[in-house]
FIVEXTOR-253094 format. One line per 8 residues: number of its first residue (from 1); their letters; for each residue x, y, z of C-alpha. Coordinates in steps of 0.05 Angstrom, whole numbers, plus 32768, in hexadecimal, padded with zeros to 4 digits. Each point is the difference from the previous one (the first is absolute). Layout:
// residues N
NUM> a> X Y Z ~ ...
***
This chain:
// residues 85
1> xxxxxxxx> 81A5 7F7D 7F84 ~ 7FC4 7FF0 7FD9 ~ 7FCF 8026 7FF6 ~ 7FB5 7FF0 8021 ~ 7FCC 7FEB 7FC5 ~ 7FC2 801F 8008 ~ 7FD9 7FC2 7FF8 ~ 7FD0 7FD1 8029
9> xxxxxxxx> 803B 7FFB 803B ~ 7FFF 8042 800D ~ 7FAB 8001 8002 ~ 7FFD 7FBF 8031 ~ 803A 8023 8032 ~ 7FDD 8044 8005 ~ 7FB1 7FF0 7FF6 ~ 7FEC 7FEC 8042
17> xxxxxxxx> 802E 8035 8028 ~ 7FDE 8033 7FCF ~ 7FB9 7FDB 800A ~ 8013 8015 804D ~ 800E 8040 7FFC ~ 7FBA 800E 7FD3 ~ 7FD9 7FDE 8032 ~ 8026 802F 8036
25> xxxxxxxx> 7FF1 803D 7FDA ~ 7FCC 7FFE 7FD0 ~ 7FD0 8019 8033 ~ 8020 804A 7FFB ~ 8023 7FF3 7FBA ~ 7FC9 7FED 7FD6 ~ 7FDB 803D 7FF8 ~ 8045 8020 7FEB
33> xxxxxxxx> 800A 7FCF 7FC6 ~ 7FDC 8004 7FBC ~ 8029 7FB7 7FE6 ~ 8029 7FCC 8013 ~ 803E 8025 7FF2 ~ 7FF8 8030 802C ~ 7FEC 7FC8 803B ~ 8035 7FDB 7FEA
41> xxxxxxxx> 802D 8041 8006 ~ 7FE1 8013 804F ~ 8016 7FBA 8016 ~ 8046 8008 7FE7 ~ 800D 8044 8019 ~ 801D 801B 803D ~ 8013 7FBE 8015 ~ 7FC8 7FE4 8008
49> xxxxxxxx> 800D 7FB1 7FF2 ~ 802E 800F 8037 ~ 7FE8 802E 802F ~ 7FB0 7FE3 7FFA ~ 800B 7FB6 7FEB ~ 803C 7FF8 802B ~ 801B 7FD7 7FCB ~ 804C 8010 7FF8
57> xxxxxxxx> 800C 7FCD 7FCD ~ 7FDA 8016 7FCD ~ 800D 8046 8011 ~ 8042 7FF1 7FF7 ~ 7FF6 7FDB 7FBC ~ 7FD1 802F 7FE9 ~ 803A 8033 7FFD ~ 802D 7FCB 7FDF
65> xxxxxxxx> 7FCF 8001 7FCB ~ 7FF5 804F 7FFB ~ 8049 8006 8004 ~ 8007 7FCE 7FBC ~ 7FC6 8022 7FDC ~ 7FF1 8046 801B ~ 7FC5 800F 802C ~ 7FD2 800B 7FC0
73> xxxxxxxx> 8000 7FC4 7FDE ~ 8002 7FD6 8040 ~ 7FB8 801D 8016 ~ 7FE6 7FFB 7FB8 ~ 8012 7FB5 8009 ~ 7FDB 7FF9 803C ~ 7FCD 8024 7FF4 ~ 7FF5 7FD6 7FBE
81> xxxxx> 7FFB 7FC4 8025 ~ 7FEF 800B 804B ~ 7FB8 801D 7FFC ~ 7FED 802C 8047 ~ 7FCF 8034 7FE8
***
């Protein structure tokens, strides 16, 4: 199987479930965060695009991704191009 490209796919399948979960939790979160990496690394944690977005797809698509890539370089991606904080 092919491998996912990080590229503009990847940004338009994830951006508004990750837009979601900020909006959720940037109440509590954003006093925890000093950049966008580490907002962008709150949403994807412990499930979140799952367990706060409800979104299964793109939780499920999101590890399709992480498992292609590694966890590091998939939140650098996002975090390059899907601005929270």
């Amino acid at each position: 199987m092919a491998k996912i490209k990080l590229d503009e796919n990847v940004i338009n399948r994830l951006k508004g479930t990750i837009y979601d979960v900020w909006s959720k939790i940037a109440p509590d979160a954003e006093d925890l965060v000093e950049d966008n990496l580490q907002a962008m690394e709150i949403c994807l944690d412990a499930d979140r695009l799952l367990l706060v977005a409800e979104d299964e797809e793109a939780y499920d698509f999101l590890h399709e991704v992480m498992d292609d890539h590694g966890y590091g370089k998939t939140l650098r991606f996002l975090a390059k191009h899907i601005h929270l904080y």
